[in-house]
C-alpha angles and dihedrals in degrees: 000000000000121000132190132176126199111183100203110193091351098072109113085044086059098040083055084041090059090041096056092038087063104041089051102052089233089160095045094049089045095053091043088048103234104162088206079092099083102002144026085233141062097219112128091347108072087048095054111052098089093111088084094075097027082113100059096037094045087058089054088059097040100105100053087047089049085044090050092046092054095049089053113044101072089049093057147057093185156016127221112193112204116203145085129232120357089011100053111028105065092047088053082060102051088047095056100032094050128053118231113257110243114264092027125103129271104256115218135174135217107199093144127091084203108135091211084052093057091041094062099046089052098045093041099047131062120229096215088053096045142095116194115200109195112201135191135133091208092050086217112060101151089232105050092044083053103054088037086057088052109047095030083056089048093053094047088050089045107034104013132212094000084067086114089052086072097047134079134177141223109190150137122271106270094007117149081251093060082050097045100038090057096053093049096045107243114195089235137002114205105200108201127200102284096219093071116099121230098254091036095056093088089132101018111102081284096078102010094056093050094044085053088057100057081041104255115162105253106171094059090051092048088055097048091050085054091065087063092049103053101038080060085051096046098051105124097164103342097082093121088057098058112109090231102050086049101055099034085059092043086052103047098042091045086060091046082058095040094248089128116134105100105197121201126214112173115168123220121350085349085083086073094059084064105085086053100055085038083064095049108048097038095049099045097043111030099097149099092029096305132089145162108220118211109208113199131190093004109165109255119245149172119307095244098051087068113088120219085262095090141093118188132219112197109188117186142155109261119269085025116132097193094117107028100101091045090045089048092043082047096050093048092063096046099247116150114256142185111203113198129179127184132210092209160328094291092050073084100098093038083062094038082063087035094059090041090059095040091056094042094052091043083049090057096048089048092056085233132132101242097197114056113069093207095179097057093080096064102064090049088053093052093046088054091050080056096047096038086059094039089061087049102050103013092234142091115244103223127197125253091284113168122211115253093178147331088298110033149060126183131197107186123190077199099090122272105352113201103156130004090279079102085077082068104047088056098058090056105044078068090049096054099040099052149344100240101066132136131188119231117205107201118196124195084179141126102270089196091058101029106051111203086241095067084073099053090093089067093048102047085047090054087055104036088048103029107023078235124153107236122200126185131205137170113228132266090023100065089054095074084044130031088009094087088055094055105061087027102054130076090289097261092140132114114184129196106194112201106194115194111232104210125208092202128046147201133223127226106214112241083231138015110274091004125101112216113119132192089164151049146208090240089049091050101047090049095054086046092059091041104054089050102052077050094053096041082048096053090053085048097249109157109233135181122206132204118186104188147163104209110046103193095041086062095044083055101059089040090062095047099049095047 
């Protein structure tokens, strides 16, 4: 992996960023785990820097997770991962950067609450040819729990008492899943260190356990991402010429000079590595009123449509040429720029430890703590407030929306909404208000039936038309992602929310292998929605919803009216 870092118009603030990472030991103090680093005090820090040795203690548990992998793959046609955020992410990208060995099984992965995703993935895999890995650090993320009720319900009613044979669990030590996944019998529980955070666990047993079982070589990524690990270890005096202080100090002192969308262009099967980054740095670093914003498949465009906001990432295989003319244009025009290029698929978990040291350095220069996530919270409050309701009254309180058509009904925070003209009107409250704003498109949609691309007219409109960053996430997932940043950050953005509105529906079990329902999938999806327009509204965040029941067709009038 080759790296290289031009600072644009923040050279002389990098230049002061290197200077003061140095002179501080900040390397030194990471790798020895002092928490004084990013905070005065230990909380939710100290307890969360076990990603600096996952590698190391990933490779002591190697041979049982390639032992596994060979008991199962002849069992087995496919996986289905069960999980949200740091559990699911990194797997997804293993699953769509890496190729399944041939005679393992086909790894896929539910992150959706979607009831016509679910109901794809029940009615396309057999139980009796499935193993379903439900993953979650928690143990009691109301998603995953969800999705682990309902399919472990479906096996017992298709296949009986060997339901347990076809589930496995990743999980913490002492988690309601260990619990859970003894009484219930589950073929295997992966107990992870207990001191890795969620969006940090890449190549911990959440994302190397899942990429055994579609026979990946883990071993040999584990191996590559080593090398990483000790030339950080071994620095003595070479600490500013390492590709992640660099570009940790280039990020954070990019965001103190609002320079803070991070916009991500990765060529070929490196697109897929995206999501993952987006995760990690919004996350991490979307609090306390700051922010640095990864935007990620965003339509390209042309040069002048992009504000001086922006930082750009460019990852490419090397000798690929992909990106030349773009870097050249970029450079040209003095925006900061990282340049990567990788030798190979398995260069994957060196960058998986690269991007964790990034964030945690840009962390440091931005005086935040890079490892709570203290807005999360929030949204799940509110969707409890919804579901709580919901059991009370059977139904789901929803807000004042008004009917724009047969189809569709808006609620707007952006004054009187009577057509979708109010879409506009939101883009340009945030015009008017500031010059740092982004537009979130958040989508509580299918994303089987709605591909992500199908969005990309309506990006590519907002920037063309505003110079304004766009960013796009299917819900609930982005709630366990971007969702912290955007009730953490200085209030830029500016968020449409399309809700789905399903004509079928899908019960949760009450209780694993019972069937007994109170709830449902659509429900779910809706409160989630809800409690986090709530949420985005209490930090006045100014937020449009659609509720509809023809998505392209409102996609198409969005696009018509910007």
């Amino acid at each position: 992996m080759k790296v290289k870092v031009y600072p644009g118009r923040l050279g002389n603030h990098f230049g002061s960023a290197l200077k003061d990472f140095a002179n501080e030991n900040i390397l030194k103090r990471i790798l020895a785990k002092d928490y004084r680093v990013w905070s005065e005090k230990p909380d939710e820090i100290s307890n969360r820097l076990g990603w600096l040795d996952s590698v190391e203690t990933t490779l002591e548990s190697i041979d049982s997770i390639l032992s596994f992998a060979e008991e199962i793959k002849d069992k087995f046609k496919n996986i289905l991962l069960l999980g949200m955020g740091g559990s699911s992410l990194a797997p997804e990208v293993f699953s769509k950067i890496f190729e399944r060995k041939f005679g393992y099984p086909i790894l896929l992965v539910l992150d959706s609450t979607d009831p016509d995703t679910i109901k794809y993935y029940s009615q396309t895999l057999k139980s009796s040819e499935t193993l379903y890995v439900v993953s979650t650090k928690s143990g009691g993320t109301v998603e995953t729990i969800s999705f682990m009720k309902y399919f472990f319900t479906k096996c017992v009613n298709e296949i009986g008492d060997y339901a347990g044979r076809h589930f496995v669990a990743i999980t913490d030590p002492g988690s309601g899943l260990e619990k859970m996944a003894r009484e219930l019998r589950f073929r295997k529980i992966f107990l992870n260190d207990a001191n890795i955070g969620g969006r940090y666990s890449a190549l911990s047993l959440f994302g190397i356990v899942p990429a055994a079982l579609m026979g990946i070589d883990v071993r040999k990524l584990l191996i590559e991402a080593n090398k990483i690990v000790l030339e950080h270890k071994d620095f003595h005096n070479r600490v500013t010429e390492f590709a992640s202080v660099k570009i940790g100090c280039l990020l954070g002192e990019a965001a103190i000079n609002n320079i803070n969308k991070l916009t991500l262009v990765n060529s070929g099967n490196q697109k897929y590595l995206g999501a993952w980054v987006e995760q990690l740095v919004a996350e991490s670093t979307g609090k306390v009123g700051k922010g640095i914003l990864p935007v990620d498949l965003e339509p390209l465009s042309n040069i002048e449509n992009y504000s001086k906001d922006r930082i750009f990432v460019l990852t490419s295989f090397e000798n690929e040429s992909s990106t030349y003319s773009l870097k050249k244009e970029l450079i040209d025009k003095n925006f900061p720029v990282i340049d990567i290029s990788v030798d190979g698929n398995y260069s994957l978990g060196a960058q998986f430890f690269l991007w964790e040291m990034i964030t945690a350095i840009a962390g440091w220069r931005m005086k935040i703590q890079p490892f709570d996530q203290p807005d999360v919270e929030s949204a799940k409050s509110e969707t409890r407030k919804f579901l709580s309701a919901y059991q009370e009254t059977g139904k789901l309180s929803m807000t004042d929306t008004i009917r724009i058509d047969e189809n569709t009904e808006i609620v707007s925070s952006v004054g009187e909404c009577k057509s979708f003209d109010c879409v506009k009107k939101l883009v340009e409250s945030g015009i008017e208000k500031q010059s740092n704003s982004y537009f979130a498109i958040q989508a509580f949609v299918d994303p089987i039936k709605y591909d992500q691309a199908l969005f990309d007219p309506l990006r590519s409109k907002i920037l063309s038309e505003y110079k304004i960053a766009t960013t796009f996430g299917y819900g609930p997932r982005f709630l366990h992602s971007t969702g912290q940043l955007h009730k953490g950050d200085g209030g830029n953005g500016l968020f449409l929310q399309i809700i789905s509105l399903n004509e079928e529906n899908v019960a949760i079990p009450d209780d694993a292998g019972r069937n007994e329902s109170k709830l449902t999938f659509n429900v779910l999806k809706v409160a989630q929605a809800l409690g986090d327009r709530e949420s985005l509204l209490s930090k006045k965040r100014n937020v449009v919803s659609i509720f509809t029941k023809d998505v392209k067709d409102t996609l198409d009038k969005l696009e018509s009216v910007l």
